[in-house]
C-alpha positions as CSV (number, residue, x, y, z in Angstrom):
1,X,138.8,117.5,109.8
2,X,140.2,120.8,111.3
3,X,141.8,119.9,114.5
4,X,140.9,123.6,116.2
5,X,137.5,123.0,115.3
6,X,135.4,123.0,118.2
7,X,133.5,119.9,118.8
8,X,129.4,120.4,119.6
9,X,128.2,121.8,122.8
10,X,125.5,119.6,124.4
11,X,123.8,121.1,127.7
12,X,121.9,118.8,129.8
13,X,119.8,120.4,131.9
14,X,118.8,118.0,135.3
15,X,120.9,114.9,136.6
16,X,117.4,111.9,137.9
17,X,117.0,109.8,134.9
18,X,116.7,111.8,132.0
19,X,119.9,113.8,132.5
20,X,121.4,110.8,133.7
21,X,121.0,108.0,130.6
22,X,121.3,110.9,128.3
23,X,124.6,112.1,129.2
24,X,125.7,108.3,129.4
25,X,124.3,107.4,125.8
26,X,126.5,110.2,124.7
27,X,129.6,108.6,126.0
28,X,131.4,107.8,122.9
29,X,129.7,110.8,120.5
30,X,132.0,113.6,119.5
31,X,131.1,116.4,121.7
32,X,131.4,118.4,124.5
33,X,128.5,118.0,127.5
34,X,128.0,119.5,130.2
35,X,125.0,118.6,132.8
36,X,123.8,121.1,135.4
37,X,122.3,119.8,138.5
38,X,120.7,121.0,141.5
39,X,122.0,118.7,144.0
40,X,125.3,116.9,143.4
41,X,123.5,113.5,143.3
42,X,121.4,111.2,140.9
43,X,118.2,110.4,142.5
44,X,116.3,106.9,142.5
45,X,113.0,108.6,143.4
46,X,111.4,105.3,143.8
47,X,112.3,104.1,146.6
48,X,112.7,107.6,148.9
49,X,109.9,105.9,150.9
50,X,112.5,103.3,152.4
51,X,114.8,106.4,153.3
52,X,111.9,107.8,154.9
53,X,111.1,104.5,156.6
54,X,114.6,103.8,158.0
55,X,115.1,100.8,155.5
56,X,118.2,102.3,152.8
57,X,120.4,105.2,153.3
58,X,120.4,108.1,151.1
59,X,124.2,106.9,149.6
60,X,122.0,103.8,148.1
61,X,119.7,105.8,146.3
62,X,121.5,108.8,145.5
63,X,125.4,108.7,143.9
64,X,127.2,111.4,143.6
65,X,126.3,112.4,139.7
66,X,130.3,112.9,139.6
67,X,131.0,109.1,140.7
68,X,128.9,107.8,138.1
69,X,130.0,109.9,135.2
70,X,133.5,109.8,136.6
71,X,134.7,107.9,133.7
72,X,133.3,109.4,131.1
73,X,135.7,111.8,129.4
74,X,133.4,114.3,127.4
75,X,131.0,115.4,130.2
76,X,131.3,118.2,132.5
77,X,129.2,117.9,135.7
78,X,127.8,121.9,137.2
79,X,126.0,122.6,140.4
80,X,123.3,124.9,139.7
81,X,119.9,125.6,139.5
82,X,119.2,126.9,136.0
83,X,117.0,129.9,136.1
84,X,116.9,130.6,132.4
85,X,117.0,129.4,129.1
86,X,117.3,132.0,126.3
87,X,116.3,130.0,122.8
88,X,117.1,132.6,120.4
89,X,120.7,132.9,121.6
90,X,120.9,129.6,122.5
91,X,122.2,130.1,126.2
92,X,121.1,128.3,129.7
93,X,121.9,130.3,132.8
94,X,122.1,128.5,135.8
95,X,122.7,130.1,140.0
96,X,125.1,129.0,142.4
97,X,125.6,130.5,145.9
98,X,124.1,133.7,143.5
99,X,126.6,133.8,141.3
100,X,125.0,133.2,137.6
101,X,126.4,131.6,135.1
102,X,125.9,131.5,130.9
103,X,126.8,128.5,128.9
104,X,126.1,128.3,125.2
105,X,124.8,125.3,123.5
106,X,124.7,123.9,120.2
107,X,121.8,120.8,121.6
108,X,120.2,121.4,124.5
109,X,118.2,118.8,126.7
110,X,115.8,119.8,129.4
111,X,115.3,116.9,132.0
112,X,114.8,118.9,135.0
113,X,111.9,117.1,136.1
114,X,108.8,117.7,138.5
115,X,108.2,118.6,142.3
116,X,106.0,118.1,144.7
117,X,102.2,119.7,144.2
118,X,100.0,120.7,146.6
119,X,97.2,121.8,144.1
120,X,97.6,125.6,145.0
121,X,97.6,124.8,148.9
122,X,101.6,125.4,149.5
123,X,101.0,126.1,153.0
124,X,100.6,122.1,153.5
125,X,103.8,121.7,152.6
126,X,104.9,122.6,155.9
127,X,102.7,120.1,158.1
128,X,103.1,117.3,155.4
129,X,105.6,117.0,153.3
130,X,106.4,115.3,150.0
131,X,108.3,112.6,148.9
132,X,111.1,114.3,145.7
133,X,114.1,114.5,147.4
134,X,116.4,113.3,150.3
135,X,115.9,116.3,152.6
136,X,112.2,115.0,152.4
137,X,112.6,111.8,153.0
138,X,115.1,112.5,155.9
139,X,112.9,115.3,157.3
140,X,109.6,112.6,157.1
141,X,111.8,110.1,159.0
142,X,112.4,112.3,161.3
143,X,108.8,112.7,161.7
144,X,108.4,109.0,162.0
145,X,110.4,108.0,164.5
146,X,110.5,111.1,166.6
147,X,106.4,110.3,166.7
148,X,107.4,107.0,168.5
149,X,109.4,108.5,170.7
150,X,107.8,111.5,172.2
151,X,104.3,109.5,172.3
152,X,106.7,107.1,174.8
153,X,107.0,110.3,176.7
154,X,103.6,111.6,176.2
155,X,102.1,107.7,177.9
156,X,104.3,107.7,180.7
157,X,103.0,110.8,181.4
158,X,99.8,110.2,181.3
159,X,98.8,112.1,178.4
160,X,97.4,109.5,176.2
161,X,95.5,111.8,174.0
162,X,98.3,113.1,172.8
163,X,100.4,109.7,172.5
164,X,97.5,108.2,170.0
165,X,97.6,112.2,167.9
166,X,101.8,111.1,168.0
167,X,101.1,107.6,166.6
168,X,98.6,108.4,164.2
169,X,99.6,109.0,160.4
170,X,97.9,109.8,157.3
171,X,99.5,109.3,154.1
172,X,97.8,111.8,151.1
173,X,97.8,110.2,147.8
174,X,96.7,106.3,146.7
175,X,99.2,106.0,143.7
176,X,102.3,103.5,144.1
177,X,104.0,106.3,145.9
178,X,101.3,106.7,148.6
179,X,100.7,102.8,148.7
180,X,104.2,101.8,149.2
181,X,104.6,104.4,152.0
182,X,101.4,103.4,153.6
183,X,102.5,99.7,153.3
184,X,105.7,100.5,155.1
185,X,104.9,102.5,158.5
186,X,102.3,99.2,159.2
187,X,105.4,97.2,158.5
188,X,107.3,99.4,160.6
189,X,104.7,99.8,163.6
190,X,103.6,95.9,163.5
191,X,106.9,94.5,163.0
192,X,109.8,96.5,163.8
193,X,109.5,98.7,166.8
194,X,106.5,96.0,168.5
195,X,108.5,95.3,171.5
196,X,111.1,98.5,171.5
197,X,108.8,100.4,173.8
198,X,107.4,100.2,177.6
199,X,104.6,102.6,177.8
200,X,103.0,102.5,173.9
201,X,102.6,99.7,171.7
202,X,103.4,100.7,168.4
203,X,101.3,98.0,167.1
204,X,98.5,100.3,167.8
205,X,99.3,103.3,165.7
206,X,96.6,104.2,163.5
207,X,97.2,104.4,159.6
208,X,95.1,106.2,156.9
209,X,95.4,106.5,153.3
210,X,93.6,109.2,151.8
211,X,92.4,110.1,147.8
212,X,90.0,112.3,146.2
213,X,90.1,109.6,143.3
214,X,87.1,106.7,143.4
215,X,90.1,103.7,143.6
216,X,93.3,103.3,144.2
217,X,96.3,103.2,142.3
218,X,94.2,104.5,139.5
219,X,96.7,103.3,136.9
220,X,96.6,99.9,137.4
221,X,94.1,97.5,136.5
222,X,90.9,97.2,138.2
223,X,91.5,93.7,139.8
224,X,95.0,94.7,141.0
225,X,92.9,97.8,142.7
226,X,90.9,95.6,144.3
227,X,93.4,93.3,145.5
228,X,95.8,96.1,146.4
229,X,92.7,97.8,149.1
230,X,92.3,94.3,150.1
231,X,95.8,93.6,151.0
232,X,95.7,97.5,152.9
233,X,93.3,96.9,155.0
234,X,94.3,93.5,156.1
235,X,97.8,95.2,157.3
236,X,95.9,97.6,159.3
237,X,95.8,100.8,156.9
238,X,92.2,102.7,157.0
239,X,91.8,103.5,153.3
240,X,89.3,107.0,152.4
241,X,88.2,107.1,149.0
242,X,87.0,110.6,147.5
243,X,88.4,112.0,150.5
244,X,89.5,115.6,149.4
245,X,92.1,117.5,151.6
246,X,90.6,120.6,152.5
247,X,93.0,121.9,155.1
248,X,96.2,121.0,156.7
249,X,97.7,122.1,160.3
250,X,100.1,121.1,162.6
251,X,98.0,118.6,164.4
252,X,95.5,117.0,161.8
253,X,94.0,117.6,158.5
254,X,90.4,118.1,157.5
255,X,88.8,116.1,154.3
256,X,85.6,116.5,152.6
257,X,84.0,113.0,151.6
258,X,81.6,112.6,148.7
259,X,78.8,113.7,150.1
260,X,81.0,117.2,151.0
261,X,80.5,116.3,154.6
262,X,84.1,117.3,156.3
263,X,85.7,115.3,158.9
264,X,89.1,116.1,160.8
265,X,91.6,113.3,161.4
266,X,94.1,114.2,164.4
267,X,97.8,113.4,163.2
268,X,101.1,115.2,163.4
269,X,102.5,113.0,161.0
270,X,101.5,113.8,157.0
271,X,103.0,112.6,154.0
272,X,101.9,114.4,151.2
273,X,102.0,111.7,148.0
274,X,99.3,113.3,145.8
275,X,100.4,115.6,142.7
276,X,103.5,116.4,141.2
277,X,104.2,119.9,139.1
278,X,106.6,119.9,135.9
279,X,109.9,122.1,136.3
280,X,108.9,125.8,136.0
281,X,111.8,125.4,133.3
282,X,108.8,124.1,131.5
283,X,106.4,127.7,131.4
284,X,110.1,129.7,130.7
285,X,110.8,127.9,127.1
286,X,106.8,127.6,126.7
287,X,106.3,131.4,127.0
288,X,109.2,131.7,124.1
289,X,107.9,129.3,121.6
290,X,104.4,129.9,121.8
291,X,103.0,127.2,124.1
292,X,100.9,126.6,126.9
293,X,101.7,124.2,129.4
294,X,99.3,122.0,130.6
295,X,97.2,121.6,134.8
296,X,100.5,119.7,135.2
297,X,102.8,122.3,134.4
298,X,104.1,120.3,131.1
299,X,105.2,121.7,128.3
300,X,103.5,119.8,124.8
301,X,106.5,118.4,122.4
302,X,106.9,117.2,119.4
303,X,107.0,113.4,118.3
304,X,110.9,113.7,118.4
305,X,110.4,115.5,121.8
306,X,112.0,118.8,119.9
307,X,110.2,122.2,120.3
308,X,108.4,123.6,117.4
309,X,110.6,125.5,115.2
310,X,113.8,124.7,117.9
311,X,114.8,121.0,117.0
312,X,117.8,121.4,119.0
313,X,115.8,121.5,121.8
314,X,114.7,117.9,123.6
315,X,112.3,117.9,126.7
316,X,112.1,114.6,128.4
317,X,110.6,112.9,131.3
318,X,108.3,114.6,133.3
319,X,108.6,118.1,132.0
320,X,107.0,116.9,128.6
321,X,102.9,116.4,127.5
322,X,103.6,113.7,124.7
323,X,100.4,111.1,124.1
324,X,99.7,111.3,127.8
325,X,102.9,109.3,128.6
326,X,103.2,108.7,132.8
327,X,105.7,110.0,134.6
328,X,107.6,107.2,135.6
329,X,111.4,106.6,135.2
330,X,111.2,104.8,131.9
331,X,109.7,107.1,130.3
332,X,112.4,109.4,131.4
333,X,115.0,107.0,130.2
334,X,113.6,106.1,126.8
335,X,113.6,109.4,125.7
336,X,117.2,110.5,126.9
337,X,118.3,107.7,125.1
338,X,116.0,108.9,121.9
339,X,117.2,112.4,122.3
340,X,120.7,111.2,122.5
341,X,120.7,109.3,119.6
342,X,119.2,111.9,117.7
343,X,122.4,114.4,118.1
344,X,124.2,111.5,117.4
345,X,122.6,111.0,113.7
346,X,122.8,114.7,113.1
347,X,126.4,114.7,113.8
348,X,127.2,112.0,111.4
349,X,124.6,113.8,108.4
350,X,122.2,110.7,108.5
351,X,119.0,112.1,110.7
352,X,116.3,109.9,112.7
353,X,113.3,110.9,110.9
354,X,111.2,108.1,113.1
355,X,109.1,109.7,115.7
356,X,109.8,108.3,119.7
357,X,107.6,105.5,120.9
358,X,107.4,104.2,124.3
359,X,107.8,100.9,125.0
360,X,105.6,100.0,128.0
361,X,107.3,97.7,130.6
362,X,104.5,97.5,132.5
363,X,103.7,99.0,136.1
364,X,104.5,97.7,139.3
365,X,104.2,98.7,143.2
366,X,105.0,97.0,146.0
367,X,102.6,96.8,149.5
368,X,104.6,95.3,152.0
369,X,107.2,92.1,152.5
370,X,106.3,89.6,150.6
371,X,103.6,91.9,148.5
372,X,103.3,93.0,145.5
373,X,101.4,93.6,142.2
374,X,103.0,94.0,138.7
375,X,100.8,94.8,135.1
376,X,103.2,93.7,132.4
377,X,100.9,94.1,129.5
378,X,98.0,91.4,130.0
379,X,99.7,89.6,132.3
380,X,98.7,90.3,136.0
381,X,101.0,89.2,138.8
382,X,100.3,89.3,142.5
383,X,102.2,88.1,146.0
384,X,105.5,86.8,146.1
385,X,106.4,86.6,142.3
386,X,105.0,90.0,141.9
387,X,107.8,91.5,144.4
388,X,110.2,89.4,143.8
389,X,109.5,91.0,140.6
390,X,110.0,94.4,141.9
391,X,112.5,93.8,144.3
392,X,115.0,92.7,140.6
393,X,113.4,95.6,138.7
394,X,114.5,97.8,141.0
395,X,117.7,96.5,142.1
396,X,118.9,96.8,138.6
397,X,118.0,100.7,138.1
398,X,120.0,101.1,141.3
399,X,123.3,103.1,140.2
400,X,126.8,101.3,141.2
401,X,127.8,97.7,142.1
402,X,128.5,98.9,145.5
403,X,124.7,100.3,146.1
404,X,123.5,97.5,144.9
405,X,125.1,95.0,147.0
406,X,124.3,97.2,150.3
407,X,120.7,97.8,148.9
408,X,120.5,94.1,149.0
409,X,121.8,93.4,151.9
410,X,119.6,96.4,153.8
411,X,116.4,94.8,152.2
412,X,117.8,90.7,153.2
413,X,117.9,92.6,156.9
414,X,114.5,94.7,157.0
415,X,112.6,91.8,154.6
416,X,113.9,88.5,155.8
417,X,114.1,89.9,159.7
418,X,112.3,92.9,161.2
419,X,114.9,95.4,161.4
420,X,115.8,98.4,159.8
421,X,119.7,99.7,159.8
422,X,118.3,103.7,159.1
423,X,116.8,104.5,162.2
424,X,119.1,107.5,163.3
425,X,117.7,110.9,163.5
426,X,118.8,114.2,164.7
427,X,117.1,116.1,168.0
428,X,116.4,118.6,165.6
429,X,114.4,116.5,163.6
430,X,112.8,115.2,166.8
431,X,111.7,118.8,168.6
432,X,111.7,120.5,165.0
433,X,109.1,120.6,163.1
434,X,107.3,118.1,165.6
435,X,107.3,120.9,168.0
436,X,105.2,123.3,165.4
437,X,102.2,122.1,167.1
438,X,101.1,123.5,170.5
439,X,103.4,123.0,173.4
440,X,100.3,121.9,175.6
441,X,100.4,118.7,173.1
442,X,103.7,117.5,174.8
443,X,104.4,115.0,177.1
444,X,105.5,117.4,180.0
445,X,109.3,116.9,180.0
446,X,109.8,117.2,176.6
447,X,108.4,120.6,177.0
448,X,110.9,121.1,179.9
449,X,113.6,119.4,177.8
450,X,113.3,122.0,175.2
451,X,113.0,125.1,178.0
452,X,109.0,125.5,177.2
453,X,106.4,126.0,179.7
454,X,103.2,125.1,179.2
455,X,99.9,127.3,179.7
456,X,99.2,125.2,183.0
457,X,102.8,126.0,184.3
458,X,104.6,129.2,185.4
């Protein structure tokens, strides 16, 4: 072998799962990687609900993407956001600070993932926002709690209108994401802050969950649906079937029901669970290859997740339309890990002609303490042994010995007694975006507090 030869140039395009198991199935291969990231962190998106509820820290959920490949000698870890990918000269260019770069690549994989959708309606984003990445789930905790807090204001002075629009939140979206998140601020409102407050009882804050869909958690099977609305209800949470979002504002949200008969629901706090959009990463090497992408902004792959005519090109995870595959993380990881092994057979002259094929673990979401359901196949679980379940699932895709431990011990704190180590947030976060709706809505000396007058003061 030529010592000056230069070794393969593998681009990995995205650092949440995909990138992630990808870059660490290459680990011993002979080549060169480099993975470009937006943010400097590997993201469990699953569990950005408890960072929004005050129950983990961001640290536990997202490691620095340089920590975890620290080790690894053939990998290169950028910051960027990749704004380009030219497949005839086989170059990514990715923006920092704007200043562009150009890298080269000899194997390219694009695991850049999805984002938040607001079917066309972007202008929600702003008075509920999604669940994809730590600045939203510190920015909905801020929500949270600052809700608490100035509807303690609001009582005291009399303004009770207000304090029930303050302690009233509607969570969009019935999938695991939406159920888990609806699951926790009862948890949080019944259990946790029930005696932390003299003029509100937190106890009383209203909960909705709201889907255009007929059931919830559509995925599932239709016993665990059942069960799931069951166990809802009985925590408190007001579930809306074929409820379609029509309009969002600062202080509510209209829905039309299935008789298109509109109804308003007053509530400064949103969370937006309902659609997620592939990468536009996804249209750029679509438009280039001859491809559409589909309502979900995927791009359709081949059954060794190559491009037609590129196959040095894998898409993975959410980015790719393969056999109507979820978009969960083990889909993500399962096809890294095919990808990776891929280059690794071509670099050795013996090539994996078998196409990819998932291997389903099965589904599972949790609903509160002690709560759960799980779909492994045609077994069914419920209750205890169905988060239990959940609670080891997830603990082992947790990244690092160290988040794991303090993950546990978080959970042994908010699970086994009602308290939750992440309540901290910023008066920014409080009088922010809380503050978008009109000032006459405020208990009077927060208005004050923040040098406002109201349209009945001078």
């Amino acid at each position: 072998m030529n010592p000056t030869a230069r070794r393969p140039r593998v681009v990995i395009i995205g650092s949440g799962f995909g990138g992630l198991f990808a870059a660490r199935a290459l680990a011993k291969a002979d080549v060169d990687i480099r993975l470009i990231g937006r943010t400097t962190t590997h993201l469990f998106q699953p569990l950005l609900y408890q960072v929004a509820t005050g129950i983990l820290s961001p640290g536990e959920i997202a490691p620095a993407t340089r920590e975890v490949l620290a080790h690894q000698d053939n990998v290169q870890v950028e910051l960027g956001d990749v704004t380009n990918i030219d497949v005839e000269a086989k170059t990514v260019t990715a923006t920092t600070l704007d200043m562009p770069r150009t890298f080269s690549y000899d194997h390219l994989i694009v695991a850049a993932g999805a984002n938040q959708s607001w079917f066309g309606n972007d202008q929600f984003a702003d008075f509920a926002p999604g669940m994809k990445s730590i600045d939203d789930a510190l920015e909905l905790r801020g929500r949270i709690f600052g809700a608490f807090e100035l509807a303690e204001l609001a009582a005291a002075d009399g303004r009770h209108d207000a304090a029930e629009a303050l302690t009233t939140f509607v969570v969009v979206g019935a999938g695991p994401t939406g159920v888990e998140m609806a699951g926790q601020l009862a948890e949080l409102s019944r259990r946790t802050l029930k005696h932390d407050f003299r003029h509100i009882d937190p106890r009383r804050a209203k909960i909705y969950l709201l889907d255009a869909a007929p059931a919830i958690l559509g995925s599932f099977d239709e016993s665990l649906q059942v069960k799931t609305r069951a166990a809802m209800e009985k925590l408190g949470v007001t579930v809306r079937l074929g409820a379609k979002v029509v309009d969002v504002d600062a202080r509510g949200l209209e829905y039309q029901d299935a008789d298109s008969e509109t109804h308003r629901i007053e509530a400064l706090t949103k969370v937006w669970a309902a659609g997620v959009a592939a990468s536009p990463l996804a249209r750029v090497l679509a438009d280039q290859v001859g491809l559409e992408v589909d309502r979900a902004g995927r791009i359709p792959v081949n059954a060794d997740l190559t491009l037609p005519g590129h196959d040095d090109i894998f898409v993975v995870g959410d980015m790719a339309s393969l056999d109507g595959l979820p978009g969960v993380a083990q889909v993500a990881i399962q096809q890294s890990r095919y990808a990776a092994s891929k280059i690794k057979a071509s670099l050795g002259g013996k090539p994996v002609t078998e196409p990819f094929a998932y291997f389903d673990k099965g589904n599972m979401a949790t609903i509160s303490r002690f709560r759960a359901i799980a779909e492994i196949g045609k077994v069914k679980v419920t209750g205890f042994p169905a988060w239990g379940l959940w609670l080891g699932v997830h603990l082992v895709y947790i990244i690092g010995f160290k988040s794991r431990i303090t993950t546990l011990l978080h959970w042994m704190v908010s699970f086994l007694g009602r308290g939750r180590a992440e309540r901290n947030i910023t008066e920014q976060q409080i009088f922010g975006r809380l503050a978008m709706h009109r000032v006459n809505d405020l208990p009077q000396r927060a208005a004050r507090n923040l040098g406002w007058h109201r349209d009945d003061e001078t």
